[in-house]
C-alpha positions as CSV (number, residue, x, y, z in Angstrom):
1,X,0.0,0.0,0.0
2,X,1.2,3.4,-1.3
3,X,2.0,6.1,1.6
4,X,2.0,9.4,0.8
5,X,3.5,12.0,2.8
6,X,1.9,15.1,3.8
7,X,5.3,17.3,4.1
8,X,8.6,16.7,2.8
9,X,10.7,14.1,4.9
10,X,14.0,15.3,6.1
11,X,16.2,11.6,6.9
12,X,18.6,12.2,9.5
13,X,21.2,9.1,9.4
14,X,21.8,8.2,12.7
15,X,24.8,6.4,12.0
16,X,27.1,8.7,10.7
17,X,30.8,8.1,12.1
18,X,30.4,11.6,13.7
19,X,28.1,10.0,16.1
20,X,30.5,7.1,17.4
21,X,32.3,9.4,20.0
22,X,36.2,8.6,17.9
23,X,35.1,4.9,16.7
24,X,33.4,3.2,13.8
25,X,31.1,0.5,12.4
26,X,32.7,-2.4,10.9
27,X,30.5,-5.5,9.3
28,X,32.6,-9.3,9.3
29,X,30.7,-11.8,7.8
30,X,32.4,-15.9,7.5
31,X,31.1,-16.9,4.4
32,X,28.8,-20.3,4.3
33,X,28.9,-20.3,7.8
34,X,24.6,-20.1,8.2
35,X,24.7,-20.4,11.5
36,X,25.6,-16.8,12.0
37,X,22.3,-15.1,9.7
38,X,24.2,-11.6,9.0
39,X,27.4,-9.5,9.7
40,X,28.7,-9.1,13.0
41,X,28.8,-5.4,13.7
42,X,31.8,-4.5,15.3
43,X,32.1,-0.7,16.8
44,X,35.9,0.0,17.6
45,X,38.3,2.8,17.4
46,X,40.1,3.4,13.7
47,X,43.0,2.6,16.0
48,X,42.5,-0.7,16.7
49,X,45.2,-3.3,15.3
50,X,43.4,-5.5,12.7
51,X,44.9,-8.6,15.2
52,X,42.8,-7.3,18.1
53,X,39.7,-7.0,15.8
54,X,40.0,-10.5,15.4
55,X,41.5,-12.0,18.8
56,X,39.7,-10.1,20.6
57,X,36.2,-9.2,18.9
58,X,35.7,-11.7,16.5
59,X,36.8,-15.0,17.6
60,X,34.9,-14.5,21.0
61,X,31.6,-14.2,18.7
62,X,32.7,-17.1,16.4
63,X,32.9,-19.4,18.9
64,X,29.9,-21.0,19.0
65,X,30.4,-22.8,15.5
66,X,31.7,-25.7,15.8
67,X,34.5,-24.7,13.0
68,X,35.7,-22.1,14.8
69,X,38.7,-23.8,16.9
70,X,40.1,-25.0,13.5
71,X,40.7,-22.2,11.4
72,X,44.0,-21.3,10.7
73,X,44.2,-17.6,10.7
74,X,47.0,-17.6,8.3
75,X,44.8,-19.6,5.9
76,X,41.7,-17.5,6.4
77,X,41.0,-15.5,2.8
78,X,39.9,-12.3,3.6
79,X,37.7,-10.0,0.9
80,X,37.0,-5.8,1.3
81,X,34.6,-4.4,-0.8
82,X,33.7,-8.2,-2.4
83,X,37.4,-7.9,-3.6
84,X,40.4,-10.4,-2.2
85,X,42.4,-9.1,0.3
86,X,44.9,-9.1,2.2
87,X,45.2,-7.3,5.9
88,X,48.2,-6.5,8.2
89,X,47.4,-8.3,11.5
90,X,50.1,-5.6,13.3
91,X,48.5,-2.2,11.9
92,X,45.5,-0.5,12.7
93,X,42.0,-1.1,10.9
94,X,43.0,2.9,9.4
95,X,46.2,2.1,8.2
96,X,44.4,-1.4,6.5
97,X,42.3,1.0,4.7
98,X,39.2,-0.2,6.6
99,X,37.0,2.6,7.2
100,X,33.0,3.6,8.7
101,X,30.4,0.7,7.7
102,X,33.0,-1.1,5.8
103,X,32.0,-5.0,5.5
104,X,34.8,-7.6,5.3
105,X,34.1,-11.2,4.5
106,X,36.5,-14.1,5.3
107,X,36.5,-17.5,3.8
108,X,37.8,-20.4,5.6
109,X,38.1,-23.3,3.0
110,X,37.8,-26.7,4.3
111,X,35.0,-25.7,6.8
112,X,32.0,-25.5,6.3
113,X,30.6,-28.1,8.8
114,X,26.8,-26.8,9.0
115,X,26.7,-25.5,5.2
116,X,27.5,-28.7,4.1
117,X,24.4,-31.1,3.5
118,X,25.2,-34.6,5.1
């Protein structure tokens, strides 16, 4: 059903980095991994060391698939912006390029435990 508005809407984004008090949205998806249904949504400081994005935010939330003790971090393919990619675990998420509302995707080949149909 049609709506029709009786003034012009003004959309305010809400999540804008301005409003993150010094930190930003970052999406990380694990591709054919169903059991998580979307992105984790990460808020951490541009500062943060892509390592500590994943020791410390990630692989806490990961841990309930039964994958997650096996993957091989050095293995793990990583994709920006749907393109391959490869991070620097020792710099920042700024100086890896990752920026506000920026979705990264990692692939773990070999696992795929609950995508696979046995």
């Amino acid at each position: 059903m049609p709506v029709t508005a009786r003034k012009t809407y003004l959309g305010v984004p809400r999540d804008r980095v301005e409003n993150f008090h010094g930190k930003q949205l970052v999406y990380v998806s694990w591709d054919h991994h169903l059991l998580f249904a979307a992105p984790f949504l990460l808020c951490l400081s541009p500062q943060t060391p892509f390592g500590d994005l994943v020791q410390k935010a990630l692989l806490p939330l990961l841990q309930a698939d039964p994958d997650a003790a096996a993957i091989d971090w050095r293995q793990v393919e990583w994709l920006k912006d749907n393109q391959p990619w490869t991070p620097d675990f020792g710099r920042s998420l700024a100086d890896n390029g990752i920026g506000h509302k920026d979705q990264l995707r990692l692939r773990t080949p070999g696992l795929d435990s609950l995508y696979r149909v046995h």
